[in-house]
C-alpha positions in Angstrom: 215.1 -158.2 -93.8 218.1 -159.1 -91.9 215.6 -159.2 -88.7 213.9 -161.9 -90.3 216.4 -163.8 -91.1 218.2 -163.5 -87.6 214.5 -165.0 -86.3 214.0 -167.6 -89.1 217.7 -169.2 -88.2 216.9 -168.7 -84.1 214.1 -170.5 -84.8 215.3 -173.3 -86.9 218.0 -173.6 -84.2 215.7 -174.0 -81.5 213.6 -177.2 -83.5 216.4 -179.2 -84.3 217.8 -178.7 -80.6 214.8 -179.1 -79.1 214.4 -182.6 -81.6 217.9 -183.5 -80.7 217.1 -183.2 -77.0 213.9 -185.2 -77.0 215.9 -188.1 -78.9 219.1 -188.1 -76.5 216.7 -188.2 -73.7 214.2 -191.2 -72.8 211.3 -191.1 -70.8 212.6 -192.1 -67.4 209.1 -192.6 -66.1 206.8 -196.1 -66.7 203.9 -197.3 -66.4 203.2 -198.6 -62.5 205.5 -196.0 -61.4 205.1 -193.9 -58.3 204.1 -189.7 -59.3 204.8 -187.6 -56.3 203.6 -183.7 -57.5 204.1 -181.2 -55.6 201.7 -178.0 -56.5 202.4 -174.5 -55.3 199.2 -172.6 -55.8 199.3 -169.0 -56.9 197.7 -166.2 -55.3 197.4 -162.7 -54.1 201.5 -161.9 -52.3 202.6 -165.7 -52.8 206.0 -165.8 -53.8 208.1 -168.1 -55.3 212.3 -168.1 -55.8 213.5 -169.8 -58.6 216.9 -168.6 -58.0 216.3 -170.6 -54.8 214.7 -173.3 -55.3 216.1 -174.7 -58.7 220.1 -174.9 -57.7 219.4 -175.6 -53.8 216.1 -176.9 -52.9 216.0 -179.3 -55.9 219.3 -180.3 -55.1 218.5 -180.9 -51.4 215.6 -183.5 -52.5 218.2 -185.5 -54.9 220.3 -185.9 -52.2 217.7 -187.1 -49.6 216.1 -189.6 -51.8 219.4 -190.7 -53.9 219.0 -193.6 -56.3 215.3 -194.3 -55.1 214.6 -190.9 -57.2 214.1 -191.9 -61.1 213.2 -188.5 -62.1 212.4 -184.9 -61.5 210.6 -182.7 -63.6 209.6 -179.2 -62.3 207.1 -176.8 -64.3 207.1 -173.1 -64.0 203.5 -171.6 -64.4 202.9 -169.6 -67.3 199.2 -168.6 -67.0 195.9 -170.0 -66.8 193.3 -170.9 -69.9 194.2 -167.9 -71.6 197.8 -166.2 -72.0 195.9 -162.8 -70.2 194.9 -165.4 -67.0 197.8 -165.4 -64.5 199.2 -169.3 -63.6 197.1 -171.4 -61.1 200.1 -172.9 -59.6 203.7 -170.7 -59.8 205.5 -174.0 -59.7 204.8 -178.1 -59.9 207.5 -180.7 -59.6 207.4 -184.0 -60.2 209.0 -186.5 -58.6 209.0 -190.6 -60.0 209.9 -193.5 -57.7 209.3 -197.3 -57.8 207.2 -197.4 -55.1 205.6 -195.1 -52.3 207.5 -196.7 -49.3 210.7 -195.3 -51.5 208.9 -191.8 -51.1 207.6 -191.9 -47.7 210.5 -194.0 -45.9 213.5 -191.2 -46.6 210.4 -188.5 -45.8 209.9 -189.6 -42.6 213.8 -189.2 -41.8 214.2 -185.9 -43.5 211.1 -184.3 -43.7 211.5 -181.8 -40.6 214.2 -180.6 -43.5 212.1 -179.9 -46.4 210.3 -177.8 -44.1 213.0 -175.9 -42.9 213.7 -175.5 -46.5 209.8 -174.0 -47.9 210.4 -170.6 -46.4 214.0 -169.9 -47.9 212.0 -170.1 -51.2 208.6 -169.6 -51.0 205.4 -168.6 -48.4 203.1 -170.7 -50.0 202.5 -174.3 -48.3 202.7 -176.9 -51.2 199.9 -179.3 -51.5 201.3 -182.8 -52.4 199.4 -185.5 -54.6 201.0 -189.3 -55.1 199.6 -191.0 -58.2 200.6 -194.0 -60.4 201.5 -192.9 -63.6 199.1 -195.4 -66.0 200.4 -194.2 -69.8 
């Protein structure tokens, strides 16, 4: 019984901050805004570190693109159709700008950077997509 209740009251707890977050915190992304997503397929002996790439690669990419970033959102795969299907990508980020030139101008200074960067977290090479977010 007191199992039950101990769940019922983690649960409730979890709603009402999960509602309370999604109140404090407006979409940052609009309509006509630049989408850069970056996918990291999984597969047989890829690996990914989270431990890595959350506190410093993340952080690296704020501080190349500054105030030109509008957002960053970064999904962890969970699995694929079906909860018994491994994840087709380990990881996806998601990174919102006004434009593509304010993508592609820092890239082209700090690009040779990022790559320096993939293998202290990963072995797979991320496949990037740039699309303009429409809803």
């Amino acid at each position: 019984m007191k199992t039950k209740i101990i769940l019922v009251m983690v649960l409730i707890t979890m709603l009402l901050g999960f509602q309370c977050n999604a109140k404090a915190d407006p979409p940052f992304h609009k309509k006509g805004m630049i989408k850069v997503s970056i996918f990291y397929r999984n597969g047989p002996g890829k690996t990914f570190d989270w431990d890595y790439y959350l506190p410093k690669h993340i952080a690296l990419v704020k501080k190349v693109y500054g105030k030109a970033l509008k957002g960053v959102t970064i999904d962890k795969g969970f699995s694929g159709r079906s909860s018994a299907e491994g994840p087709i990508y380990l990881a996806i980020c998601h990174l919102y700008f006004d434009s593509v030139a304010a993508y592609q101008d820092p890239l082209k200074e700090n690009g040779k950077k990022f790559a320096e960067d993939f293998p202290k977290y990963t072995n797979i090479t991320p496949e990037v997509q740039i699309s303009e977010v429409i809803q």
